[in-house]
C-alpha positions as CSV (number, residue, x, y, z in Angstrom):
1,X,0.0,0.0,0.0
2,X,1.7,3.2,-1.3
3,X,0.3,6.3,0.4
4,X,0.5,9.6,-1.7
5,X,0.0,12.6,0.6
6,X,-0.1,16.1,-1.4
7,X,-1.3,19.9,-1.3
8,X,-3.7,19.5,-3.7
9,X,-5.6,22.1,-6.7
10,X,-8.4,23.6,-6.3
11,X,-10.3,21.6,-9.2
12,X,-9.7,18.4,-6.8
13,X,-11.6,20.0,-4.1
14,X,-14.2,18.2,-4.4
15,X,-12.8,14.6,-3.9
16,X,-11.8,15.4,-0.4
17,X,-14.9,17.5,0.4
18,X,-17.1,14.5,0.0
19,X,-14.5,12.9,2.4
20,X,-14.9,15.0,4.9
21,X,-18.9,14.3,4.3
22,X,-18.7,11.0,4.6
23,X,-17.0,11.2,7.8
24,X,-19.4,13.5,9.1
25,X,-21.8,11.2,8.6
26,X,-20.2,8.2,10.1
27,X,-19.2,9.8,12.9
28,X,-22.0,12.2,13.6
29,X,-19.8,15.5,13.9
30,X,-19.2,18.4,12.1
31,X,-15.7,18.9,11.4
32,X,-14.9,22.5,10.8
33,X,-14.2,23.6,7.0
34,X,-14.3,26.7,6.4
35,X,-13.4,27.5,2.3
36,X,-13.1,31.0,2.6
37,X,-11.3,31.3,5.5
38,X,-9.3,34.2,6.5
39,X,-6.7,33.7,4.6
40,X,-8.1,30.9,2.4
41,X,-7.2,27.4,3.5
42,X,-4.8,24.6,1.4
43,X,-6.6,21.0,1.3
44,X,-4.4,17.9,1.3
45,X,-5.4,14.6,-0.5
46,X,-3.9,11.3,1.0
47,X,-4.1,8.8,-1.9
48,X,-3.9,5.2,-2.7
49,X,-3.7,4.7,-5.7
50,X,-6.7,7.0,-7.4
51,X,-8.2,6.8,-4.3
52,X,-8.9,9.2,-1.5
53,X,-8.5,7.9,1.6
54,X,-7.6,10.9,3.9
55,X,-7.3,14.5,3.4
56,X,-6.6,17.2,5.5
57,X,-8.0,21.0,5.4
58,X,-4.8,23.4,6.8
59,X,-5.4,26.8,8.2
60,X,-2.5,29.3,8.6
61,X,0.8,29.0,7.4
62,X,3.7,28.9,10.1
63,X,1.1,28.1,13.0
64,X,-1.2,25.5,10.6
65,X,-4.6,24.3,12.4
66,X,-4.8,21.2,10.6
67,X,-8.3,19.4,10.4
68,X,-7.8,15.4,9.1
69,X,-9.9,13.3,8.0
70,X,-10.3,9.3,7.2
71,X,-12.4,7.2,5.0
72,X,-14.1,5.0,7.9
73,X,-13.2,1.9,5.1
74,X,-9.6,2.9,5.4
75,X,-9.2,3.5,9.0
76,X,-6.5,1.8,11.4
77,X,-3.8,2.0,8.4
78,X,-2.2,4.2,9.5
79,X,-3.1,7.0,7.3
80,X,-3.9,9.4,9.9
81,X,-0.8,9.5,11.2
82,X,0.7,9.7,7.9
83,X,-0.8,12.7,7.7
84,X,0.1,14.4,10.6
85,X,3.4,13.5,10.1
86,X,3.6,15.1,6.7
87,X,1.8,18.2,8.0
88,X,4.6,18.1,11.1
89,X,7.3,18.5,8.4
90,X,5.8,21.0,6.2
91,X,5.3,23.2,9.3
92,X,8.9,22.5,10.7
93,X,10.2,22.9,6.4
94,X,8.3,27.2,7.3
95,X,9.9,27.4,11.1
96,X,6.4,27.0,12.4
97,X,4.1,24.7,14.5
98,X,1.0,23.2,14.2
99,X,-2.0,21.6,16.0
100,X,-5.0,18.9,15.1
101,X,-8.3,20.3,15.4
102,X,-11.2,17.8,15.6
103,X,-14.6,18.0,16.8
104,X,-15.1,16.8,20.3
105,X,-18.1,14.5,19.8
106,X,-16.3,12.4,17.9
107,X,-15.7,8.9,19.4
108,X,-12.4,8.1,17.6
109,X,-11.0,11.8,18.6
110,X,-9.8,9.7,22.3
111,X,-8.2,7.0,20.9
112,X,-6.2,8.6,18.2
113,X,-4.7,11.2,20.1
114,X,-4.1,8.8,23.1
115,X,-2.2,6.3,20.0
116,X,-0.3,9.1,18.7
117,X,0.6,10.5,22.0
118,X,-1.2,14.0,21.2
119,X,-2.3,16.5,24.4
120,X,-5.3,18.4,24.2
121,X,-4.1,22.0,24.5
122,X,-7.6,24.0,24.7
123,X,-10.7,24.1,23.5
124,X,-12.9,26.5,21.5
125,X,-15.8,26.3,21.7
126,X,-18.3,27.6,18.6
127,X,-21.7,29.5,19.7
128,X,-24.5,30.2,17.4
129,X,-27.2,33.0,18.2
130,X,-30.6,32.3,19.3
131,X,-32.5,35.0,18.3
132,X,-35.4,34.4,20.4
133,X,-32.8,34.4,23.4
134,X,-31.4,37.9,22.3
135,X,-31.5,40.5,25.3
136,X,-33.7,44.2,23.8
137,X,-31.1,47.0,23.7
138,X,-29.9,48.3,27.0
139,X,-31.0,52.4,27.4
140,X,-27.5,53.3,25.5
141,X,-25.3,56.1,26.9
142,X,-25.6,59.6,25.4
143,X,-22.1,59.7,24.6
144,X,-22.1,56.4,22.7
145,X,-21.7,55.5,19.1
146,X,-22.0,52.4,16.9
147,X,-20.6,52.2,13.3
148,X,-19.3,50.7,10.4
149,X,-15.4,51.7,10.4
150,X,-14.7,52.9,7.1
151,X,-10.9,52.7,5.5
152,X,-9.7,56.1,7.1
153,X,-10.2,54.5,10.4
154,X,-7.5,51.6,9.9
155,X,-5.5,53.7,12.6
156,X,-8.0,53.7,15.5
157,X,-8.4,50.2,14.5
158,X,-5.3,49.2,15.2
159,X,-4.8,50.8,18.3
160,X,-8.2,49.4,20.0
161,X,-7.0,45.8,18.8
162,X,-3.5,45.9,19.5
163,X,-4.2,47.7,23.4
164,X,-7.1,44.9,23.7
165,X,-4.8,41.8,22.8
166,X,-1.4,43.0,23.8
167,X,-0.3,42.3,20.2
168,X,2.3,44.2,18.3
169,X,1.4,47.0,16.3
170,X,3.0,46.4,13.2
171,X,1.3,43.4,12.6
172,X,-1.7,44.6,13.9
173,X,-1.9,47.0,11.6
174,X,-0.9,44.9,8.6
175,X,-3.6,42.5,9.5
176,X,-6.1,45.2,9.4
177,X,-4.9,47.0,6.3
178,X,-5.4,44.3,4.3
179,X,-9.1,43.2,5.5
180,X,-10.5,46.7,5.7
181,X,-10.7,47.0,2.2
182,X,-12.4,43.4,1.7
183,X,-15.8,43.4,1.0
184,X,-15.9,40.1,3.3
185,X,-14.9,41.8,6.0
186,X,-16.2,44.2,7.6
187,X,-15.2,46.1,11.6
188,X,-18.0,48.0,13.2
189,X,-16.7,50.5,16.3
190,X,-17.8,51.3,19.0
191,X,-17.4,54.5,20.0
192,X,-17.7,56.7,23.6
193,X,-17.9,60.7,23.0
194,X,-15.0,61.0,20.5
195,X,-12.9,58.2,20.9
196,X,-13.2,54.8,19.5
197,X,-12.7,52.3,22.7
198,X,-14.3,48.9,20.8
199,X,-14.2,47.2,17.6
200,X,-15.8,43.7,16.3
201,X,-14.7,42.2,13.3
202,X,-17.3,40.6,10.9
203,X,-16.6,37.8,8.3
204,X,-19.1,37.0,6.2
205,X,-18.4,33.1,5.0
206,X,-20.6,29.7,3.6
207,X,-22.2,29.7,7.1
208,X,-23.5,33.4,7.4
209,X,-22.0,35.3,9.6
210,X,-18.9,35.2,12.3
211,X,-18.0,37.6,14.6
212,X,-14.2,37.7,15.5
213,X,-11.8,40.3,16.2
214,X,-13.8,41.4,19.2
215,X,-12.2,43.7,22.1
216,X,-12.3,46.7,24.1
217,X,-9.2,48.9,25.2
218,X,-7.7,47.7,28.3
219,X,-8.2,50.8,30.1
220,X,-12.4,50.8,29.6
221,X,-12.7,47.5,30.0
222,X,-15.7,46.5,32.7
223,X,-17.6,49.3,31.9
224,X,-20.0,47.6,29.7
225,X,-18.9,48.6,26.3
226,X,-18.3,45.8,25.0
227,X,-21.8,44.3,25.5
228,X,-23.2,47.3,24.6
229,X,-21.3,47.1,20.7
230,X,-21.9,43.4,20.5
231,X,-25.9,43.8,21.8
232,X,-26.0,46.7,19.0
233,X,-24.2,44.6,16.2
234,X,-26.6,41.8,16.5
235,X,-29.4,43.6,16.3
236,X,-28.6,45.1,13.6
237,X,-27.7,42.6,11.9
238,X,-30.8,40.8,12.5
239,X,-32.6,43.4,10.8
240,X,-30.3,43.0,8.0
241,X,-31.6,39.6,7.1
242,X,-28.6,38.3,8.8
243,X,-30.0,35.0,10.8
244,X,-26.7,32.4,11.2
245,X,-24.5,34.9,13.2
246,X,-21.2,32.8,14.8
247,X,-18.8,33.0,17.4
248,X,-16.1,31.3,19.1
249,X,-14.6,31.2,22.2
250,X,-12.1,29.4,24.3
251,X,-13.7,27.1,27.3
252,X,-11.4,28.3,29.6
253,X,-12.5,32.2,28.9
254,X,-15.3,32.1,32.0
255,X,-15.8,35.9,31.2
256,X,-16.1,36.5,27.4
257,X,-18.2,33.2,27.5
258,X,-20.9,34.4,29.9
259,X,-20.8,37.2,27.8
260,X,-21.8,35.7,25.0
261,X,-24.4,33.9,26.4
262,X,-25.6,36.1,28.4
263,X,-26.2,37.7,24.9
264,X,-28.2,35.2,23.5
265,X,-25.6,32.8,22.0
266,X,-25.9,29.3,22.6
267,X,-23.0,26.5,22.5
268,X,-23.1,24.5,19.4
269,X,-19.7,22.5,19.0
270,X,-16.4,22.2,20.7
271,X,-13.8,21.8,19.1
272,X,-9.9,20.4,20.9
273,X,-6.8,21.6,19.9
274,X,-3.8,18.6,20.0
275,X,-0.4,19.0,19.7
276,X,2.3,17.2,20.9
277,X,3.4,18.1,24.9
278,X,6.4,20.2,24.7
């Protein structure tokens, strides 16, 4: 059995999509791919002969979220390992890392990470909105603003997201040059007199809506802006049409996730991230 493991084109899609059906299927999950991810994602075929036995979907580039999957008729063949391994060397080939995503309900998830000696490093967990659970708007401050950030306000941009995350500014601000002026993206800010203190990033993808990019300058945090821009967001885009609005969290954020339920979102899927233990 010769297994051929490749980056693949995007005419041979397809192949591996229904793959990652299949599996689906089998194993009753949901296994997260996401074609028009920010940035767009490379799929991987694993091959015997013309056949497609495995494939892989790879987020990122030096730090790759890699989300495998195997035909349940080819399974214990090694071919997930395969897999990984190859994905280990491309991201060690770029100087970066990389982790397994999978979807937690999965009852094979256990046993292949425990086989290949894989530690779950965290877990995010994916919310969807429940309209009917959505809290009315709050009576909003005098001094506060909601809008649509337009290109001019890449700077203020930057700053809010670079104080909120403690990232540097450089990059910050070459991550949000080059979405600001995609029509798939989209930042609203939240604003208090004058000064923007909150931004929210939109991305419009297959499944609707999902809000990322979401945070509040470190020095008006727990003042109850950020509920108040998120609270705002979604009801405007409710009346927008806008029904599958998305959001992810990690488990071990207590705050942002009582936030976000408190807010009317309701846990859908959680999904581990595996590595190997440094």
């Amino acid at each position: 059995m010769t297994l051929n493991i490749t980056i693949i084109s995007r005419s041979e899609w397809p192949a591996v999509l229904e793959l990652f059906d299949r599996c689906n299927h089998s194993d009753g999950i949901v296994l997260p791919v996401w074609l028009d991810a920010d940035p767009l994602p490379a799929l991987v075929a694993a091959r015997i002969g013309e056949t497609v036995a495995g494939g892989a979907v790879l987020y990122g580039y030096f730090e790759i979220e890699a989300v495998i999957a195997v035909d349940p008729a080819w399974r214990r063949r090694g071919i997930g390992r395969s897999l990984l391994t190859q994905i280990g060397q491309w991201a060690q080939a770029r100087g970066g890392s990389w982790v397994a995503v999978a979807d937690e309900a999965g009852p094979a998830v256990a046993p292949f990470a425990a086989a290949l000696g894989l530690q779950r490093l965290n877990i995010e967990v994916q919310l969807v909105l429940d309209p009917a659970r959505l809290p009315p708007l709050p009576d909003v401050p005098a001094a506060w603003h909601t809008r649509l950030a337009e290109p001019n306000d890449a700077d203020a941009l930057t700053a809010i997201i670079a104080d909120a995350f403690g990232d540097p500014v450089e990059q910050v601000a070459a991550f949000v040059a080059d979405r600001i002026a995609n029509p798939v993206h989209r930042f609203v800010i939240g604003e208090i007199g004058a000064r923007p203190v909150a931004a929210m990033r939109l991305l419009r993808n297959e499944q609707g809506i999902m809000i990322t990019t979401f945070g509040v300058r470190r020095d008006q945090q727990g003042r109850g802006y950020g509920r108040l821009l998120l609270l705002t967001t979604l009801h405007r885009l409710l009346a927008a049409g806008y029904h599958d609005i998305r959001i992810e969290v990690e488990e071990t954020n207590v705050p942002a996730f009582n936030l976000y339920r408190a807010c009317g979102f309701v846990p859908q899927r959680r999904y581990g991230m595996y590595g190997r233990p440094s």
